[in-house]
C-alpha positions as CSV (number, residue, x, y, z in Angstrom):
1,X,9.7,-8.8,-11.9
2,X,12.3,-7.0,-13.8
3,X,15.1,-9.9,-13.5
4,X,15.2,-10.0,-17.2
5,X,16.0,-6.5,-17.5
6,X,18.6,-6.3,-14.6
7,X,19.5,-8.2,-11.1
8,X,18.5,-6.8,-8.4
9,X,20.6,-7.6,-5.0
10,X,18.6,-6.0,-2.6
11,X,15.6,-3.6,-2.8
12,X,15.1,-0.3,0.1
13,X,12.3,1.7,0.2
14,X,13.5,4.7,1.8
15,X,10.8,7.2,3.5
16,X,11.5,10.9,4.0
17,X,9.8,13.8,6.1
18,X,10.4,17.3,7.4
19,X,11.9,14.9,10.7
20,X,13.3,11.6,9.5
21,X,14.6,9.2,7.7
22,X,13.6,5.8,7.4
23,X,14.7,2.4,5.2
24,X,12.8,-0.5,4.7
25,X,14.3,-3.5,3.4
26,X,12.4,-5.3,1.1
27,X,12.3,-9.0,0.0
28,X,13.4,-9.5,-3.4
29,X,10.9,-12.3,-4.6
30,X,8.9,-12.8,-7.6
31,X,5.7,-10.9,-7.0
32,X,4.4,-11.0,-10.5
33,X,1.6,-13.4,-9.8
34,X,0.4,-11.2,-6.8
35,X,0.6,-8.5,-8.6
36,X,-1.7,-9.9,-12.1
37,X,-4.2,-10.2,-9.1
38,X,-4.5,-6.8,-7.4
39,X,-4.7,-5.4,-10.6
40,X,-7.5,-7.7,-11.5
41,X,-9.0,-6.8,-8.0
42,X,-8.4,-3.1,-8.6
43,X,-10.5,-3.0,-11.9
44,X,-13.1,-5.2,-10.6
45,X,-13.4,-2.8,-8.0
46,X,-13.6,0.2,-10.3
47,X,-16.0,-1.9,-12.6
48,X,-18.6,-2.2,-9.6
49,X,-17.8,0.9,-8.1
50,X,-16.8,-0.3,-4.6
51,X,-13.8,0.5,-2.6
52,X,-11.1,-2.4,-2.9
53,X,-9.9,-4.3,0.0
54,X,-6.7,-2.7,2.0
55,X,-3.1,-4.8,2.1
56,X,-2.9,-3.8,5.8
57,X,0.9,-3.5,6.8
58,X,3.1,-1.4,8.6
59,X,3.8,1.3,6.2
60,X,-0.7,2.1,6.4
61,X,0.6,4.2,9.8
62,X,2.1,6.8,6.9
63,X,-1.2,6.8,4.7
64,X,-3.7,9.3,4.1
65,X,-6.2,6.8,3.2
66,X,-6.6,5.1,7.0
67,X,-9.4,6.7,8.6
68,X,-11.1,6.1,5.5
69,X,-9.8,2.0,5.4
70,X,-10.6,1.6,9.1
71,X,-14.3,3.1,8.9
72,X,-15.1,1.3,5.5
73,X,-13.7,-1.9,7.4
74,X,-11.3,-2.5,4.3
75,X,-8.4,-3.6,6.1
76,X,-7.0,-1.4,8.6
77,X,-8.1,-2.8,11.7
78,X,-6.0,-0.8,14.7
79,X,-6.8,2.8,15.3
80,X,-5.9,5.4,12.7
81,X,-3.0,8.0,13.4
82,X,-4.5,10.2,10.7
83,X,-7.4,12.7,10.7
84,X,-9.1,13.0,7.5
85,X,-9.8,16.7,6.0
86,X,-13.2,18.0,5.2
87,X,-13.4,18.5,1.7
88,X,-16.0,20.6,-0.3
């Protein structure tokens, strides 16, 4: 996406809590095309006032969202780790 800008030679994620300390390793392809769609998808979804569907992947175990995913059946299709709050 930015190759015009600069080169990129590899691409980490890095995830950081109170007890860890995790990399992922991500693959540096061209993702522009994927990415004109989801945001098409995205303000479809806004424009008819539905929830969008998830990209379901490892990382939804760190999400707040996947209670909410797995009972809309948007994507996340193994048990949730999370437990929503109650909100007022």
């Amino acid at each position: 996406m930015f190759s015009k800008v600069f080169q990129v030679e590899n691409l980490n994620i890095i995830y950081v809590d109170m007890n860890d300390i995790i990399t992922y390793k991500i693959c540096t392809s061209d993702l522009t095309q994927w990415m004109d769609a989801r945001i098409q998808e995205l303000e479809n979804s806004i424009a008819e006032k539905e929830l969008s569907l998830g990209n379901v992947s490892g990382l939804c175990k760190y999400c707040r969202y996947q209670t909410r995913c797995y009972n809309d059946g948007n994507g996340l299709i193994t048990k949730p780790l999370s437990i929503p709050k109650k909100y007022n």
